[in-house]
C-alpha positions, 0 to 999 in steps of 0.5 A, spaced: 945 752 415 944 746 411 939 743 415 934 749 416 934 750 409 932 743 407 927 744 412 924 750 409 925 747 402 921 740 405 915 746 408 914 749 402 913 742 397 908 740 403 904 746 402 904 746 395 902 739 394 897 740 401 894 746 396 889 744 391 891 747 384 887 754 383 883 752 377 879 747 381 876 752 384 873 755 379 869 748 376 865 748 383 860 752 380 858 746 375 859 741 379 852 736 380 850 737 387 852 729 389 859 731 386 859 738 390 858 735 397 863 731 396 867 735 396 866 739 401 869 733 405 876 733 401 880 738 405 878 745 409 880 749 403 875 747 399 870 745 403 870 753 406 870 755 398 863 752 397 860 754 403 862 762 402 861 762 395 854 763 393 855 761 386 855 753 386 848 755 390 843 759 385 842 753 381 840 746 386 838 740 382 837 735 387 837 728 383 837 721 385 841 718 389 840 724 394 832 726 392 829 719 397 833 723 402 831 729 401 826 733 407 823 740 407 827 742 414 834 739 409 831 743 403 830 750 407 837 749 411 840 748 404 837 754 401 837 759 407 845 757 408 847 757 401 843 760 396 841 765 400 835 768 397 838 769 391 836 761 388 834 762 380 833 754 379 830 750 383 830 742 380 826 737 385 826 730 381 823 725 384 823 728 391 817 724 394 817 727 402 818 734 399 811 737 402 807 743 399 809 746 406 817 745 404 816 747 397 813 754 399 817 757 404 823 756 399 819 759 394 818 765 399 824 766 401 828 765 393 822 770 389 827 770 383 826 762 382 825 762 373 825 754 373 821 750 377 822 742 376 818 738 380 817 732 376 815 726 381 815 729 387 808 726 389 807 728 397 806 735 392 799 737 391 797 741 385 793 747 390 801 746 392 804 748 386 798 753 384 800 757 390 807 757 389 807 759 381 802 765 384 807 768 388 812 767 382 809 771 378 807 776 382 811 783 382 813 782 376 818 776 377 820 771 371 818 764 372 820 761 366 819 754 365 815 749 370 816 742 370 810 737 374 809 730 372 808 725 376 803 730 381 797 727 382 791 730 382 793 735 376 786 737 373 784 741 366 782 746 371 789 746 375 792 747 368 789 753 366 790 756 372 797 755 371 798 757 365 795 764 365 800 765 370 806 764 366 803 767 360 802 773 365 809 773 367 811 772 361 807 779 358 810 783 362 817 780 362 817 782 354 814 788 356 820 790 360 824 787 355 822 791 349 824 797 353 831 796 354 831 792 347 829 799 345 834 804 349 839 799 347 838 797 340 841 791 341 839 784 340 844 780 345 842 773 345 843 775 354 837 779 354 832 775 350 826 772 352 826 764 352 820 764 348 817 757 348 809 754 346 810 750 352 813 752 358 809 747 362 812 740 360 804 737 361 798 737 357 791 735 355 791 729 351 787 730 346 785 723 345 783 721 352 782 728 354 787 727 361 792 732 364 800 728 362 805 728 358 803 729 350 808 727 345 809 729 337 810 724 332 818 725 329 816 722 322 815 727 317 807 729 314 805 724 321 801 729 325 799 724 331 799 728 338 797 724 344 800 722 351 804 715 351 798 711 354 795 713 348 800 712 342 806 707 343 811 711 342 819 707 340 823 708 347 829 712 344 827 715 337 819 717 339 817 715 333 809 712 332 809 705 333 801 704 329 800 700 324 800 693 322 805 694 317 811 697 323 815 692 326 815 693 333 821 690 338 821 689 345 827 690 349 830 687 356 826 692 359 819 691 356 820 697 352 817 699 345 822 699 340 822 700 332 826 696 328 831 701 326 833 703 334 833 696 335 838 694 331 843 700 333 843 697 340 847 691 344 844 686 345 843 681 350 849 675 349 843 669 351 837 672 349 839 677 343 835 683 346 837 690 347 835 695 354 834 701 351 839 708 353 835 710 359 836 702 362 843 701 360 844 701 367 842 694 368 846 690 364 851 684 367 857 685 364 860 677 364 868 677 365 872 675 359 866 678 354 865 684 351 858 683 351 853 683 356 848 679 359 841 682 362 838 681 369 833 675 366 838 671 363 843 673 368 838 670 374 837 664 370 844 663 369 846 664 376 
């Protein structure tokens, strides 16, 4: 009888300790994608959670390192398996052989997409994105938000047409809003509309008159505007680096900073130079040292 009860004792502790504790599951859905998929690989249990729930799959941001590997035909599996036509955002970064094909039979089967980020992803066209934005915001659905630089080909033309889209959505969404805010009388931060001046992340310079990224000066009383071709901008605050009066700082990975910032950040142990926050990465960190050394100095050093 002892015996039996000693391995009933030893059966239960190993599938207590077997089963994952209850409130992992409930982090799922916040998982990044790269996290998520590993995952799947840690027992049955989870992997059969992910796969049947979709809530960790209305939301697919697929970033680095899975975006180079990332194709229409994985793309589609992906949303036709998981999401399940029911996707809400859809964030593409830097994903170069996703196609104008790929991109809009996602689109057509996940009509209720409300941001659309494809910065980077240049095998799109802009006739591509065109085409998948108008079908957005057909029959009353909300795109939001639309994220294309790095695209190319993008034309004044290619913008205008973008944005009367939206804006269109856009009026009609606050013209449903309106209505329920009026049958409700409420005010409840779930039901009002984002509204933003810019919900295309591109725009026209107005110096060099093309279609990128046009950034506002930080300074107070500066009202420079221009894209960072044409004002050269410090790396981390953004702040206008004009004038023969501002002191200008190079970093170890040749970007601008202003004296300010340049302060704030470690330096290199040999050259005294900083990499600025987004190429933070590249530092060679030196054994028995608390600095570090950058790829320069660490390739002369070796």
């Amino acid at each position: 009888m002892e015996e039996n009860k000693d391995e009933e004792t030893c059966l239960e502790e190993r599938s207590s300790i077997s089963s994952p504790h209850e409130s992992l599951f409930f982090v799922l859905a916040y998982l990044p994608l790269f996290q998520l998929l590993s995952m799947t690989q840690v027992c049955k249990s989870i992997r059969d959670a992910i796969n049947n729930d979709i809530l960790p799959w209305m939301n697919l941001i697929v970033e680095p390192p899975l975006s180079c590997r990332l194709t229409d035909d994985i793309l589609i599996e992906l949303v036709v398996s998981k999401a399940k036509g029911r996707l809400q955002i859809l964030a593409l970064i830097n994903c170069v052989k996703i196609t104008d094909d790929g991109l809009s039979r996602v689109v057509a089967q996940n009509p209720h997409i409300t941001k659309l980020h494809v910065p980077g992803c240049t095998s799109l066209s802009p006739e591509g994105v065109i085409k998948a934005v108008k079908f957005l915001s057909e029959n009353n659905h909300n795109l939001n938000t639309l994220e294309i630089n790095g695209i190319y080909g993008i034309h004044k033309e290619h913008l205008q047409t973008l944005h009367k889209l939206i804006n269109h959505n856009q009026t009609q969404h606050n013209q449903d809003l309106n209505k329920i805010l009026y049958h409700e009388y409420t005010k409840s931060s779930t039901l009002k509309h984002n509204d933003t001046n810019r919900p295309i992340d591109v725009d026209v310079c107005p110096k060099c008159d093309e279609v990128r990224m046009v950034f506002d000066c930080p300074r107070i009383h500066c009202e420079c505007r221009g894209c960072d071709l044409c004002i050269t901008r410090c790396i981390e605050c953004g702040i206008c680096l004009r004038g023969s009066d501002e002191e200008v700082e190079e970093s170890c990975c040749e970007d601008m900073l202003c004296l300010e910032c340049w302060l704030k950040l470690p330096k290199c142990n040999f050259c005294n130079k900083p990499y600025c926050n987004k190429h933070a990465d590249q530092q060679h960190r030196v054994l028995g040292s608390i600095g570090f050394v950058c790829d320069a100095c660490h390739s002369n050093f070796n």
